[in-house]
C-alpha positions, -999 to +999 in steps of 0.1 A: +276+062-174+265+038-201+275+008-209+272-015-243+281-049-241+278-073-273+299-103-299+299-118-325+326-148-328+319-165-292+346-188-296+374-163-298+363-148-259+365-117-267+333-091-255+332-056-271+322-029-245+311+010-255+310+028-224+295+062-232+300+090-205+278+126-215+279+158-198+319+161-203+333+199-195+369+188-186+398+192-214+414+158-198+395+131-186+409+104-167+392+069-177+401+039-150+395+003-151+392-012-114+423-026-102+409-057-078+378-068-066+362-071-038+359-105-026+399-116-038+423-090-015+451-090-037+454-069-072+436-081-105+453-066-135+426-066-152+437-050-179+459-072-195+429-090-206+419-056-227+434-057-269+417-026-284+409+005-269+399+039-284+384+072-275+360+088-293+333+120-291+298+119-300+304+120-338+325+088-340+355+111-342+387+099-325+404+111-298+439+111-287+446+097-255+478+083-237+482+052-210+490+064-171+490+036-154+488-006-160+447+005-156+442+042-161+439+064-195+437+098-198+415+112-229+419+146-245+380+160-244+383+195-250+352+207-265+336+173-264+307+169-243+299+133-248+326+106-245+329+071-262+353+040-252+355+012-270+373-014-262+374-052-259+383-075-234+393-114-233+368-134-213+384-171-214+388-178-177+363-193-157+357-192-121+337-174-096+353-142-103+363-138-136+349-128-173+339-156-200+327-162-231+315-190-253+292-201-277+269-216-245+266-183-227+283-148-217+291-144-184+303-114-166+318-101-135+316-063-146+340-054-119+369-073-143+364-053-171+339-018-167+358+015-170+344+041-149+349+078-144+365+082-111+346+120-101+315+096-108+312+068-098+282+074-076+261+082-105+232+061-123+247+035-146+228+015-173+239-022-187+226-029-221+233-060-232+228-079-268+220-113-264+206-137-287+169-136-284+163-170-265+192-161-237+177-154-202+198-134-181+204-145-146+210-109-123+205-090-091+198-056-110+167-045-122+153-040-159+154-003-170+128+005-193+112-013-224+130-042-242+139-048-278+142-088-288+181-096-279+185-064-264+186-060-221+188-032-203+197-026-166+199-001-144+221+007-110+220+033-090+257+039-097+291+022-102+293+003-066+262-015-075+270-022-111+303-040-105+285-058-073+262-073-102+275-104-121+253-119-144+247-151-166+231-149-199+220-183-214+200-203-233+205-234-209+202-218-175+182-240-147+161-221-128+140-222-096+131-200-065+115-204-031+101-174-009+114-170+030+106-148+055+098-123+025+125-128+009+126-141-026+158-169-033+167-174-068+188-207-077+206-201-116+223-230-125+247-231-156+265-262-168+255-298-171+238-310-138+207-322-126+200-300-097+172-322-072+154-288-063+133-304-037+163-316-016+178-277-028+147-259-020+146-279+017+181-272+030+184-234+014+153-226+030+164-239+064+199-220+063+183-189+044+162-187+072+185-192+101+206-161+082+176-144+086+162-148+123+197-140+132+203-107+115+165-095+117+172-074+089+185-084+056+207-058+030+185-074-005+149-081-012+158-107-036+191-127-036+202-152-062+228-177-063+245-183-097+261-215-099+288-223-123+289-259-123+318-274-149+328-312-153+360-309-136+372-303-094+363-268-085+355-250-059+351-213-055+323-184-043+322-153-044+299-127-028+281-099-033+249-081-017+221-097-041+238-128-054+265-148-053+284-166-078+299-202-071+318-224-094+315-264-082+324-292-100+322-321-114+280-318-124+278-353-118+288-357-083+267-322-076+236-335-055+255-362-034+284-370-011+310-343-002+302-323-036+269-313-022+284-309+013+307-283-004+275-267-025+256-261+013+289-248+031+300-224+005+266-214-001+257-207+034+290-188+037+285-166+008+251-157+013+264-146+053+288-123+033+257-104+022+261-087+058+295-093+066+316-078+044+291-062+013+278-041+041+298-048+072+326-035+061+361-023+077+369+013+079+396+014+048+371-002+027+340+021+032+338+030+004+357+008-019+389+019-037+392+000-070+421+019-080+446+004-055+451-018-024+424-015+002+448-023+028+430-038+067+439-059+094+403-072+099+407-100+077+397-126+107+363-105+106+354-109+069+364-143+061+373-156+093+340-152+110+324-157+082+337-191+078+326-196+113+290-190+104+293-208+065+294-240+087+285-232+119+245-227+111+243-252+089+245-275+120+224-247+138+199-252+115+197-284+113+210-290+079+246-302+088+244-333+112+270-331+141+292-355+122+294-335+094+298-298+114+322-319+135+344-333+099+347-291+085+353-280+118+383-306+123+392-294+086+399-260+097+422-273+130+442-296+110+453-266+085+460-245+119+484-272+135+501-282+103+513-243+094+546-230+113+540-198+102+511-191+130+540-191+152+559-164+124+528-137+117+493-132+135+462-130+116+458-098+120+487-090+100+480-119+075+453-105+066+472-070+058+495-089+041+467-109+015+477-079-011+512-093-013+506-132-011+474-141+003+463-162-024+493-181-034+509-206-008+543-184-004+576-190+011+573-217+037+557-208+074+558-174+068+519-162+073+484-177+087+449-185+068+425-157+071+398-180+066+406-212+086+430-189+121+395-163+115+375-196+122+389-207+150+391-173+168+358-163+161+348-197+177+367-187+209+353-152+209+318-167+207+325-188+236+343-159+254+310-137+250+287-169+261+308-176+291+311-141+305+277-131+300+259-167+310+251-175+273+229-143+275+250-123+250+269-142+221+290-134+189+255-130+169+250-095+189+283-086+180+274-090+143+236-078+142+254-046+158+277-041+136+254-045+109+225-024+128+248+007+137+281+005+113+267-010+082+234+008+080+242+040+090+271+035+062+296+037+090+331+014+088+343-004+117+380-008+126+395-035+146+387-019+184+353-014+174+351-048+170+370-060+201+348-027+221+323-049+212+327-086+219+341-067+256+306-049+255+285-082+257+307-103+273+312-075+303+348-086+306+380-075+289+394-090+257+432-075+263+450-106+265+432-124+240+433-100+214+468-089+217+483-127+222+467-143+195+449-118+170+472-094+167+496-114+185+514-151+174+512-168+209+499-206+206+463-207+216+458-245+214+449-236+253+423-214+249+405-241+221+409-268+248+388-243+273+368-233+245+357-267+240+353-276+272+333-251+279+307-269+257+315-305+270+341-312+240+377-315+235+407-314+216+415-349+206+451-357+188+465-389+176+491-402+150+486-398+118+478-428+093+508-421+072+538-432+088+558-405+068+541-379+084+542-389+121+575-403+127+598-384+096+575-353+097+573-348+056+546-345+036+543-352-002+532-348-036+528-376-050+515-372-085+525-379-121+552-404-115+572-381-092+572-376-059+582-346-044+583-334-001+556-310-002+558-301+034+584-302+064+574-302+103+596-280+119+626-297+142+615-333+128+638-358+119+631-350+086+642-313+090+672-322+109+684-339+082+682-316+057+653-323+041+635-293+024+601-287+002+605-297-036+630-325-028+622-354-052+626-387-036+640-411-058+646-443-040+641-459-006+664-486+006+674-492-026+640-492-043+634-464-067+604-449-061+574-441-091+542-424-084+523-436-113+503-466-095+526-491-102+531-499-066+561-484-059+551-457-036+573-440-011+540-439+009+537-478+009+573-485+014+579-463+045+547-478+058+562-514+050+598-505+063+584-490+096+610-482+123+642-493+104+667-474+086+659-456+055+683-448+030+671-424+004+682-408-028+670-371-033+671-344-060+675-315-047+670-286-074+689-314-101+716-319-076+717-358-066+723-369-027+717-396-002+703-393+033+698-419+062+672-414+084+661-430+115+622-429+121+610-413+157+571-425+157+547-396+171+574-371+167+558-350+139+527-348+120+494-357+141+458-355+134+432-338+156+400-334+158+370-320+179+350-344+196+321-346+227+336-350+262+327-387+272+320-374+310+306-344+303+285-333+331+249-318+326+262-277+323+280-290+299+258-306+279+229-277+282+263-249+273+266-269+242+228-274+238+225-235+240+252-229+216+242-259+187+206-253+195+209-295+187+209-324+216+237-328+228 
């Protein structure tokens, strides 16, 4: 399967693509466009992005074909042996997942927008692309052949590996590379930034390396990371097995403060998706299925222990200080105590559920995060495994396993593989523990506490600064001169009075309320007012009404955090020395 992939007006976003299939014996032939991608668990639709689309044989003669599904044709090809699609598709989104196309460069994810032929996708594919002669082209696949000026050409060993292989093609990309245990790390950088590759080429290397002593054995030779870096907020990776691409911004705050904290964490976190996931992969997605949901419960594997690691050995290795470890590790506990719906669906079945929801926030506490509940758990099972087995075994041999006798004997693992596992090295059963709370919705704040104790830390809560929040229980929105209740702690004086997301607060004793930095906050004037009355005006879906509320301090929304045990005796402090490899 071939594919052509050129422009001409940049500044419309649209790409043409001739995909050119020979060897046809088949009177019908079914032509699919992937339906997802790996990486986002829910459906893409890809192919609403597509204008024109014909069929035609080797003479340029046209075929008849009809539409079978949103992203499925079928061609009429008999007595054609060699068949033609052409097609365009709009590339004006970007993130770290998507298509797009300006005047500045052409980048693709060809998993959004690469017909294939189902019976063979396992066969050689070849990417030409025509680029203007001074573009360089940023990509984990290898050239095929010799090169004409504006013309590349690349080869993959078949479908799986072409749509695992974004690329950037520019005239303004950044580059630089460093070497690590044999490996060789590309850095791509698009968009206006000034990358400091000393300070990049110190950390990577450290984290890169960690990855690497950990595993023993990597799935690439050469990896690259392909930053999309924009002028406004973003943040967004994506993975694959040779690269990875990751949209940050703004490209002025790149190489300082949290903005750089972000660039290492989601860095280290996609590059550990090279094993987890991209080869580590569950059961119902060995192979992949691009045609439809590839439905799994394992969800707290892929991204949840994965998130574990992202941050996790970048303290490990030295690059994360324990404050900052400490500040993304209290991130992910926050998002676990303020969300209900732990106590409504387990992870296990949140993760199932991703297909229907899992990107958009839903109906109110009805589901769990796969990344931030799979943190947390994967914390306790690495503590679980270090406790029972005297910190000889810990949740790094469950993962070099997986990825020594699953992923590289192209073997899937389900979810009592996994839990065989962690029961393996820690010699003790995980029943109760995976039943309760990963396939189960019973509270673990417990089993943190003896997680963390374990290590000489604890679970530390306290009232929040906003007064709102603690003793009404309501978050909010307060943005564009209106403020809105984003979010309602369950049984708080807020709920009990009726109170519901997408309320618009008006007024406050009186006071009408603006969020447009005049002063006026709601957040201000409930500090100000404290433990007195409040009369408020609310819209509530254009209706008007007034409710009186009578502030319970403490009774709602707290903040927690993890911190070191003050009296933490000397096992303690050489558990959490074994675990951080960092003093304690």
């Amino acid at each position: 399967m071939k594919y052509i992939v050129s422009y001409t007006d940049p500044h419309h976003h649209y790409i043409d693509i001739e995909f050119i299939a020979g060897g046809i014996n088949a009177d019908e032939t079914i032509v699919q466009l992937p339906a997802w991608r790996p990486g986002r668990y829910e459906l893409g639709n890809f192919a609403k992005n597509i204008q024109k689309w014909k069929a035609f044989d080797s003479n340029g003669n046209e075929l008849l074909f009809q539409k079978l599904t949103k992203d499925s044709w079928k061609v009429q090809t008999s007595g054609v042996s060699e068949l033609r699609i052409r097609y365009n598709y709009y590339a004006a989104e970007i993130n770290a997942g998507s298509t797009y196309l300006d005047s500045n460069q052409l980048y693709m994810n060809p998993v959004n927008c690469c017909v294939y032929l189902s019976e063979r996708i396992m066969e050689k594919c070849e990417l030409e692309l025509h680029l203007p002669e001074n573009y360089v082209a940023a990509i984990g696949l290898g050239l095929s052949g010799l090169q004409k000026p504006g013309h590349r050409t690349f080869l993959a060993k078949d479908f799986h590996e072409l749509v695992d292989s974004p690329f950037i093609a520019s005239a303004s990309l950044q580059h630089n590379k460093f070497v690590c245990m044999g490996k060789e790390f590309n850095f791509w950088f698009q968009g206006e930034c000034k990358p400091d590759w000393n300070k990049l080429n110190t950390d990577f290397l450290k984290f890169c390396n960690h990855q690497l002593q950990m595993m023993k054995n990597a799935p690439f030779d050469t990896y690259h990371f392909l930053f999309q870096i924009l002028p406004q907020r973003i943040y967004h990776g994506v993975e694959h097995i040779t690269s990875t691409v990751i949209a940050l911004g703004p490209g002025y705050n790149l190489m300082k403060g949290d903005l750089y904290e972000d660039l290492l964490g989601v860095s280290c976190h996609e590059l550990f998706h090279a094993w987890n996931i991209k080869t580590i992969r569950p059961v119902e997605m060995q192979p992949y299925d691009y045609t439809k949901e590839n439905y799994s419960k394992l969800g707290y594997v892929c991204e949840g222990v994965t998130t574990y690691y992202g941050d996790y050995l970048l303290f490990r290795s030295k690059v994360f200080t324990e404050d900052q470890y400490f500040k993304t590790f209290n991130e992910r506990l926050q998002k676990h105590f303020d969300n209900p719906g732990r106590f409504n669906m387990s992870v296990a079945d949140s993760s199932f559920d991703t297909w229907l929801d899992g990107y958009a926030p839903g109906i109110p506490n009805r589901k769990t995060n796969i990344y931030d509940e799979g943190n947390l758990l994967a914390f306790i099972t690495d503590i679980f495994i270090r406790k029972n087995s005297a910190d000889k075994y810990s949740l790094d041999d469950v993962m070099r396993h997986l990825y020594d006798e699953f992923a590289l004997r192209n073997k899937g693992y389900s979810d009592e593989d996994y839990k065989g596992l962690v029961e393996h090295y820690a010699n003790s059963s995980f029943n109760e523990i995976f039943n309760n709370y990963f396939n189960g919705i019973k509270d673990y704040e417990p089993l943190l506490q003896e997680s963390m104790n374990y290590i000489g830390c604890e679970l530390v809560k306290a009232n929040t600064s906003k007064f709102h929040e603690h003793a009404l229980g309501i978050k909010l929105s307060e943005t564009g001169g209106v403020c809105k209740i984003a979010a309602v702690y369950l049984d708080s004086i807020a709920d009990n009075s009726g109170l519901s997301i997408g309320d618009e607060i008006l007024s406050i004793n009186t006071i009408q309320v603006k969020a447009d930095g005049s002063g006026t906050t709601f957040t201000e004037w409930c500090n100000y007012f404290g433990n007195n009355k409040l009369d408020l005006t609310i819209s509530s879906a254009g209706f008007i009404r007034h409710v009186s509320l009578s502030p319970l301090p403490g009774s709602a929304y707290q903040t927690v955090k993890i911190q070191k045990q003050k009296a933490a005796d000397e096992n303690q402090k050489k558990k959490f020395e074994i675990w951080s490899e960092n003093k304690f």
